[in-house]
DRENTORKOL-3810 file (N, C-alpha, C; in nm, 4 decimals):
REM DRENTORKOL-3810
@n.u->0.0846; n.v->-0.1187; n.w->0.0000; ca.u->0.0000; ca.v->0.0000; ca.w->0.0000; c.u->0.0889; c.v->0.1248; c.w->0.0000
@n.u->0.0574; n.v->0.2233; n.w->-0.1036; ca.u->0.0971; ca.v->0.3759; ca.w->-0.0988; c.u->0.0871; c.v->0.3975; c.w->0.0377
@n.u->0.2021; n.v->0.4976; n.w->0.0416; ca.u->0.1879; ca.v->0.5937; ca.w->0.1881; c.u->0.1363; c.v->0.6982; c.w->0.1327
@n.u->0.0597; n.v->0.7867; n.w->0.2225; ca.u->-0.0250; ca.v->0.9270; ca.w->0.2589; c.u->0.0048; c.v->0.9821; c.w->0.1419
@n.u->0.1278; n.v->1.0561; n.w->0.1392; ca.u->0.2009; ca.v->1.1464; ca.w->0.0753; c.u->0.1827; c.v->1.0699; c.w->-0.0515
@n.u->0.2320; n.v->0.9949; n.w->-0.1394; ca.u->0.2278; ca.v->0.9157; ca.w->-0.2580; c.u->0.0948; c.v->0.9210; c.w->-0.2807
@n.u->-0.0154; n.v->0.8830; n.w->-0.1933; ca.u->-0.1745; ca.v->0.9128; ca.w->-0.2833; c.u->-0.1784; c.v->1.0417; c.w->-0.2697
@n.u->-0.1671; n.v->1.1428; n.w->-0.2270; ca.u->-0.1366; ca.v->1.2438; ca.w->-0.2592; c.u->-0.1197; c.v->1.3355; c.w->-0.3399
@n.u->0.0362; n.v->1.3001; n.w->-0.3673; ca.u->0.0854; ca.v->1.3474; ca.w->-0.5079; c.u->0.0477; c.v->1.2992; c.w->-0.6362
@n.u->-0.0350; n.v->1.1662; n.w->-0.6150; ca.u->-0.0952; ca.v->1.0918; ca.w->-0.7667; c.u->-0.2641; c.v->1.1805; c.w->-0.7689
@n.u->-0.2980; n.v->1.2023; n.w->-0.6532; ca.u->-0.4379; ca.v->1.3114; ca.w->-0.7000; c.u->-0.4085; c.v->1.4193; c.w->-0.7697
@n.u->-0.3013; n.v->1.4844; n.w->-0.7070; ca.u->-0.2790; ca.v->1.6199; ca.w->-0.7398; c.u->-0.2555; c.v->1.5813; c.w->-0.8980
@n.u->-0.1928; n.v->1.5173; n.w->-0.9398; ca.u->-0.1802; ca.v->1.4327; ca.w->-1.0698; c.u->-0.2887; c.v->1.4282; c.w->-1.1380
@n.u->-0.4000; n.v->1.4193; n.w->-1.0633; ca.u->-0.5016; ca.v->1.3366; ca.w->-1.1684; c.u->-0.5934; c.v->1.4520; c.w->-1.1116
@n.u->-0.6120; n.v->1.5448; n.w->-1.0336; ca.u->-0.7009; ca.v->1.7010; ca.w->-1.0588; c.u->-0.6180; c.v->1.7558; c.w->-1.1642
@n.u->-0.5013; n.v->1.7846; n.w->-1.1747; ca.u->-0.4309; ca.v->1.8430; ca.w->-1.2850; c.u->-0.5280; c.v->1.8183; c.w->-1.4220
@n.u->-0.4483; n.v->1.6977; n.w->-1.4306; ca.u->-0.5248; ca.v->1.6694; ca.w->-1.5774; c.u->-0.6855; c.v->1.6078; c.w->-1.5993
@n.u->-0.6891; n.v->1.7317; n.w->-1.5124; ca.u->-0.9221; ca.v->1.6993; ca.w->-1.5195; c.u->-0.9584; c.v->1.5833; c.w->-1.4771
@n.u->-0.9353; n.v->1.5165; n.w->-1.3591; ca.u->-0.9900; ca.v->1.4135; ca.w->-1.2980; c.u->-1.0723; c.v->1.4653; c.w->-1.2148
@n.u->-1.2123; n.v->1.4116; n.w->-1.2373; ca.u->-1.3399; ca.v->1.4148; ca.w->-1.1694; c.u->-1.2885; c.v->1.3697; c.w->-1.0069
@n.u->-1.4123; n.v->1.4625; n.w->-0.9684; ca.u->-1.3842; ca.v->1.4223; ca.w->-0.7676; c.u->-1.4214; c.v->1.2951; c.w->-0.7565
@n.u->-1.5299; n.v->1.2152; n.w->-0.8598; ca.u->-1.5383; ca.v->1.0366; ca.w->-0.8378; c.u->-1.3771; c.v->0.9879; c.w->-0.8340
@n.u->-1.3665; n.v->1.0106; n.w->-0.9334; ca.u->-1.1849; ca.v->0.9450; ca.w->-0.9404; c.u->-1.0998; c.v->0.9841; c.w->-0.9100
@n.u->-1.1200; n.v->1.0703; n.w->-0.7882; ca.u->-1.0164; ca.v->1.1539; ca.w->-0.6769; c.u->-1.0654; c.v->1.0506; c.w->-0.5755
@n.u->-1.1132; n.v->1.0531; n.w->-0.5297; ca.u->-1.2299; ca.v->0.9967; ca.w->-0.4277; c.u->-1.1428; c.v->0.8742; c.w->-0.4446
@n.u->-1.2256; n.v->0.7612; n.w->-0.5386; ca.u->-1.1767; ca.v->0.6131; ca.w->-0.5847; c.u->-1.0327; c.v->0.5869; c.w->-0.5690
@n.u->-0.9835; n.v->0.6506; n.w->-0.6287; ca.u->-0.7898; ca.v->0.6509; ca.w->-0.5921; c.u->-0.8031; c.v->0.6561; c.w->-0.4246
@n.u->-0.8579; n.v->0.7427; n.w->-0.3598; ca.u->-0.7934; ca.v->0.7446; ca.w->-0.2017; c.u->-0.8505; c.v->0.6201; c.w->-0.1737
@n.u->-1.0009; n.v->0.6128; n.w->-0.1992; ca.u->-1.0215; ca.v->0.5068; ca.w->-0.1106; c.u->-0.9470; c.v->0.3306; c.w->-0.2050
@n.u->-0.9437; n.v->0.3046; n.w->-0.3046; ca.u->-0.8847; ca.v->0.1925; ca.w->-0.3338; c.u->-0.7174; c.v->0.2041; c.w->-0.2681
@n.u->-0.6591; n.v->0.2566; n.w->-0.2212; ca.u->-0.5532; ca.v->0.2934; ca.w->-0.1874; c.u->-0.5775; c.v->0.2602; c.w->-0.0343
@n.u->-0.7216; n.v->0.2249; n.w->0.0268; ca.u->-0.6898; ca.v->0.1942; ca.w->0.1740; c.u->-0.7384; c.v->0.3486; c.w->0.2594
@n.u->-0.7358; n.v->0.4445; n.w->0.2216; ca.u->-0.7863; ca.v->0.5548; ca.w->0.3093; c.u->-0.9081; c.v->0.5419; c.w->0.3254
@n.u->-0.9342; n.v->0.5757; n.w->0.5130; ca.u->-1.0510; ca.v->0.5906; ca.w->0.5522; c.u->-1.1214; c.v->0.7141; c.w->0.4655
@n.u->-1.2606; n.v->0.7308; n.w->0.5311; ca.u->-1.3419; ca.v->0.8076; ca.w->0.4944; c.u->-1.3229; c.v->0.9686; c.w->0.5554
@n.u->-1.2306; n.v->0.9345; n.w->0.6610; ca.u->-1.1519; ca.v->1.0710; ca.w->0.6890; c.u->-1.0602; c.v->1.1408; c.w->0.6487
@n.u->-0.9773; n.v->1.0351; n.w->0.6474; ca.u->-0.8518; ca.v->1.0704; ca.w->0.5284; c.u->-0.8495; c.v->1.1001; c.w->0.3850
@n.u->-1.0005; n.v->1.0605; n.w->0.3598; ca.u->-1.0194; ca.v->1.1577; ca.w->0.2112; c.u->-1.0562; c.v->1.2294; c.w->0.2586
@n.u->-1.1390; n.v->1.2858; n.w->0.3178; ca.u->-1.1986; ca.v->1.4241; ca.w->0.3661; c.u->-1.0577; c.v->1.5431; c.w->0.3895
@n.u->-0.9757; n.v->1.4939; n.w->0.4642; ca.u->-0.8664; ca.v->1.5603; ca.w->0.4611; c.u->-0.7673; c.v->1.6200; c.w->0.3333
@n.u->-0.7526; n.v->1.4748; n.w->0.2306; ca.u->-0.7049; ca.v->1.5200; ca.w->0.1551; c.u->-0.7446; c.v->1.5684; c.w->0.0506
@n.u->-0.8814; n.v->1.5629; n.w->0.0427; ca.u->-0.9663; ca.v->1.6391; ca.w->-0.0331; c.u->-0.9635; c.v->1.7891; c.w->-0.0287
@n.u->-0.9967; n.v->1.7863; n.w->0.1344; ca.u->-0.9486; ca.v->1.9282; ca.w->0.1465; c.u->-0.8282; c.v->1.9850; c.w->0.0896
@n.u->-0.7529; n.v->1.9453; n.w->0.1266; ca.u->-0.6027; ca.v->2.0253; ca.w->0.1098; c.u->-0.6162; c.v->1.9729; c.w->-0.0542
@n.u->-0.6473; n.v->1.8686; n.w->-0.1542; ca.u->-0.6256; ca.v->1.9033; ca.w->-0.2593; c.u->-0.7150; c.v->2.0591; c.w->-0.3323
@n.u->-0.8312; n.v->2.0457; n.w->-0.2958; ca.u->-0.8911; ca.v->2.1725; ca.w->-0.3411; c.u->-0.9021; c.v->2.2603; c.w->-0.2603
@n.u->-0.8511; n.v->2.2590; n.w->-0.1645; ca.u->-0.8877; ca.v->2.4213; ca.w->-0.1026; c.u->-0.9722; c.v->2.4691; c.w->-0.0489
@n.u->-1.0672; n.v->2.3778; n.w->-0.0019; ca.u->-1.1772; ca.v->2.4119; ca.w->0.0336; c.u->-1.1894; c.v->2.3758; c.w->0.2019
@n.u->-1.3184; n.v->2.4516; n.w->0.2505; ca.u->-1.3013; ca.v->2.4135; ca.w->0.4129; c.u->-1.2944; c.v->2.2657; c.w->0.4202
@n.u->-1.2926; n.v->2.2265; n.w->0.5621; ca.u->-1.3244; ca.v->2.0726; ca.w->0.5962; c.u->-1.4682; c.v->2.0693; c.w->0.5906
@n.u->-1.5623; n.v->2.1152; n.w->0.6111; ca.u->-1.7603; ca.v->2.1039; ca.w->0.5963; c.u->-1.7628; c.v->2.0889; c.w->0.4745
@n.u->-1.7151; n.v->2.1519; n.w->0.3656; ca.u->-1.7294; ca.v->2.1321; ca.w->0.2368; c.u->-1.6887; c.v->2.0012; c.w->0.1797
@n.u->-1.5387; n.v->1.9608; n.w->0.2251; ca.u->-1.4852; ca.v->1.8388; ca.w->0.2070; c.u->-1.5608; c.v->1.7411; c.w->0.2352
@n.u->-1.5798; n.v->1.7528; n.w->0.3996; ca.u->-1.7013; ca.v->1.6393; ca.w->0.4630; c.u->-1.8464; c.v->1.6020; c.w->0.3660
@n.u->-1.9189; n.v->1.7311; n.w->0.3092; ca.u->-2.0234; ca.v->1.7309; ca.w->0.2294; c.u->-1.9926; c.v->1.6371; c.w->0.1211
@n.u->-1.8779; n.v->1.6659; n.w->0.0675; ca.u->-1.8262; ca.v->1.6259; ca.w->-0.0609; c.u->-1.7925; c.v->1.4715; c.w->-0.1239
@n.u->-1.7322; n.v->1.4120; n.w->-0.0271; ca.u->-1.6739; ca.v->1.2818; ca.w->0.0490; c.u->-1.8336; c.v->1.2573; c.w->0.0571
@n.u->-1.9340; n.v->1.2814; n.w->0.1593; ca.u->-2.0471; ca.v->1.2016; ca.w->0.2594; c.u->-2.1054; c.v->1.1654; c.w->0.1248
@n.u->-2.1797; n.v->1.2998; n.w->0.0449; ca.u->-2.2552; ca.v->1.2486; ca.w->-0.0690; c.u->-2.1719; c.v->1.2346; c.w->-0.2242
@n.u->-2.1005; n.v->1.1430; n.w->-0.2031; ca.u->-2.0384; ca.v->1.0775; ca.w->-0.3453; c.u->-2.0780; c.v->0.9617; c.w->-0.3347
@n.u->-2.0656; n.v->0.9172; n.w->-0.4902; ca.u->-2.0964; ca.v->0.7786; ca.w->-0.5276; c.u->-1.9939; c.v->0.7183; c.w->-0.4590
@n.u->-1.8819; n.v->0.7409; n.w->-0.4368; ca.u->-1.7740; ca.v->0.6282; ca.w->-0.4063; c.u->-1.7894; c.v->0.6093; c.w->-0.2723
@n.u->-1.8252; n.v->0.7035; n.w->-0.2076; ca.u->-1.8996; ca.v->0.6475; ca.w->-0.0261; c.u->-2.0408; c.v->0.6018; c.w->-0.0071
@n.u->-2.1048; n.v->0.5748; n.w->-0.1149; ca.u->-2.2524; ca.v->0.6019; ca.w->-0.0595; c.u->-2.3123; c.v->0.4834; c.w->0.0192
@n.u->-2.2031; n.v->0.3512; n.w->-0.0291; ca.u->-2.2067; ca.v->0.2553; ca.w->0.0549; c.u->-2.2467; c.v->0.2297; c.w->0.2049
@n.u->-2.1790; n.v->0.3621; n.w->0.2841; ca.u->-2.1366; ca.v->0.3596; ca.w->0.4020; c.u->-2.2295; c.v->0.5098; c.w->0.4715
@n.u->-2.2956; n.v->0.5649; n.w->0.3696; ca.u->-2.3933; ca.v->0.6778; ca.w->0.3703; c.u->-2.4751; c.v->0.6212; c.w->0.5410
@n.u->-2.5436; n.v->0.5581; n.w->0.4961; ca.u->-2.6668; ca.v->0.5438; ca.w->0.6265; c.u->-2.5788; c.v->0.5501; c.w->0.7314
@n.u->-2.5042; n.v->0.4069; n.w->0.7295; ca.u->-2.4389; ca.v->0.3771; ca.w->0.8790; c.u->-2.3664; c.v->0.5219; c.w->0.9045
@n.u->-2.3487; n.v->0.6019; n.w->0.8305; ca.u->-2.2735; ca.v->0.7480; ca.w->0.9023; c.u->-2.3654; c.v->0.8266; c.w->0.9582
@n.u->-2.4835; n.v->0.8608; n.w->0.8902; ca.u->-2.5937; ca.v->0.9010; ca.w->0.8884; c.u->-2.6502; c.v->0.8616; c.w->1.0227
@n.u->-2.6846; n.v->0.7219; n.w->1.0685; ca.u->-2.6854; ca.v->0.7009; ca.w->1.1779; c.u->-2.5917; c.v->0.7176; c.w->1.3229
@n.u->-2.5133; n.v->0.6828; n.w->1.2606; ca.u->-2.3827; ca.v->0.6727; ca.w->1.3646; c.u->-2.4177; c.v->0.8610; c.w->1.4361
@n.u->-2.4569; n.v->0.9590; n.w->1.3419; ca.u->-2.4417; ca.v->1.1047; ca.w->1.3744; c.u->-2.5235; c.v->1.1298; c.w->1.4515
@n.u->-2.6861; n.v->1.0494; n.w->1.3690; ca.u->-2.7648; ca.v->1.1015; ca.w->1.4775; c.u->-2.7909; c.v->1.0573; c.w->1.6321
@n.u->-2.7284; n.v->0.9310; n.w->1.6175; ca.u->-2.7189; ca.v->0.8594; ca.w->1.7681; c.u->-2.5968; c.v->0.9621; c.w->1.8476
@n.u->-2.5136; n.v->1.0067; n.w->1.7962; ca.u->-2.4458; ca.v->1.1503; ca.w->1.9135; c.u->-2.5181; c.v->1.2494; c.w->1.9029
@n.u->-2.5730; n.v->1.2613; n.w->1.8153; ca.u->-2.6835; ca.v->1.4048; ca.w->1.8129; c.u->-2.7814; c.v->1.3729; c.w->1.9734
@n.u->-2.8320; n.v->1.2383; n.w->1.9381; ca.u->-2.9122; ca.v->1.2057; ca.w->2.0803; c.u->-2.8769; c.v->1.2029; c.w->2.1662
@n.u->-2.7409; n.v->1.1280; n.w->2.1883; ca.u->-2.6772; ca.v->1.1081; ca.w->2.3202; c.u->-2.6569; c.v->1.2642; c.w->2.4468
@n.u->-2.5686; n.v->1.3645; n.w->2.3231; ca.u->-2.5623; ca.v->1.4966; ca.w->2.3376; c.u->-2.6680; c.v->1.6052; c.w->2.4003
@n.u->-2.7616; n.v->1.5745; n.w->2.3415; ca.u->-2.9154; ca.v->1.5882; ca.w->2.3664; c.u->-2.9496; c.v->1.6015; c.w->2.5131
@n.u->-2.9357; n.v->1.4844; n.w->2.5459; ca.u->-3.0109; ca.v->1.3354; ca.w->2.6619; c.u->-2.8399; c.v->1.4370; c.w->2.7308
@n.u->-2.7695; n.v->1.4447; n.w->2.7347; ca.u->-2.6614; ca.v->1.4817; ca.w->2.8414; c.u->-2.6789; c.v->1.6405; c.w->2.9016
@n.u->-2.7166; n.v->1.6984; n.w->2.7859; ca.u->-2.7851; ca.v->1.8665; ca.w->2.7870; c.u->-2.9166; c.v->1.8634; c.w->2.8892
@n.u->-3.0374; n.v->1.7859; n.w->2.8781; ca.u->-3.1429; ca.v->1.7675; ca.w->2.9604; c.u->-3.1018; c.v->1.7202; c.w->3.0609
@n.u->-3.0316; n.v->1.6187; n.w->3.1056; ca.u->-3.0294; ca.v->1.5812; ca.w->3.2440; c.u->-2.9459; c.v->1.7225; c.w->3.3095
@n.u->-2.8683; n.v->1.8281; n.w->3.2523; ca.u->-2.7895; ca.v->1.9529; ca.w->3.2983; c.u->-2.9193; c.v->2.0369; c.w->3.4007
@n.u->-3.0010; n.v->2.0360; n.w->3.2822; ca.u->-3.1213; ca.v->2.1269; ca.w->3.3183; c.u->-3.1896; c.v->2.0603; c.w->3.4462
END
């Protein structure tokens, strides 16, 4: 497996020469990067905040696999968070 830096420099490679964010995306993740670690390097390849990245990454085809279970996973801390705020009060 590529290290960090090496998928990296092969995106920056392949935004150069007009590679779609699917096949920015697909490179990190066939390469073994979590769903964070594209978010990250998404960011820093385009420039954009991390919310944007996160947006970007959550609703692509190349994650959508893993869409719900995130989806869930959020709103169960949304609740938990919640439920910790009310018992304050």
């Amino acid at each position: 497996m590529k290290n960090k830096v090496a998928i990296f420099e092969e995106s920056v490679k392949l935004h150069c020469h007009g590679g779609t964010t699917e096949e920015i995306l697909e490179l990190y993740r066939q390469n073994g990067l979590s769903i964070l670690e594209s978010m990250q390097l998404f960011k820093q390849l385009t420039n954009i905040t991390l919310a944007e990245a996160k947006q970007v990454v959550h609703f692509s085809s190349t994650w959508s696999d893993l869409r719900a279970e995130h989806d869930r996973f959020h709103a169960t801390v949304e609740d938990v968070a919640k439920s910790i705020d009310d018992k304050k009060e």
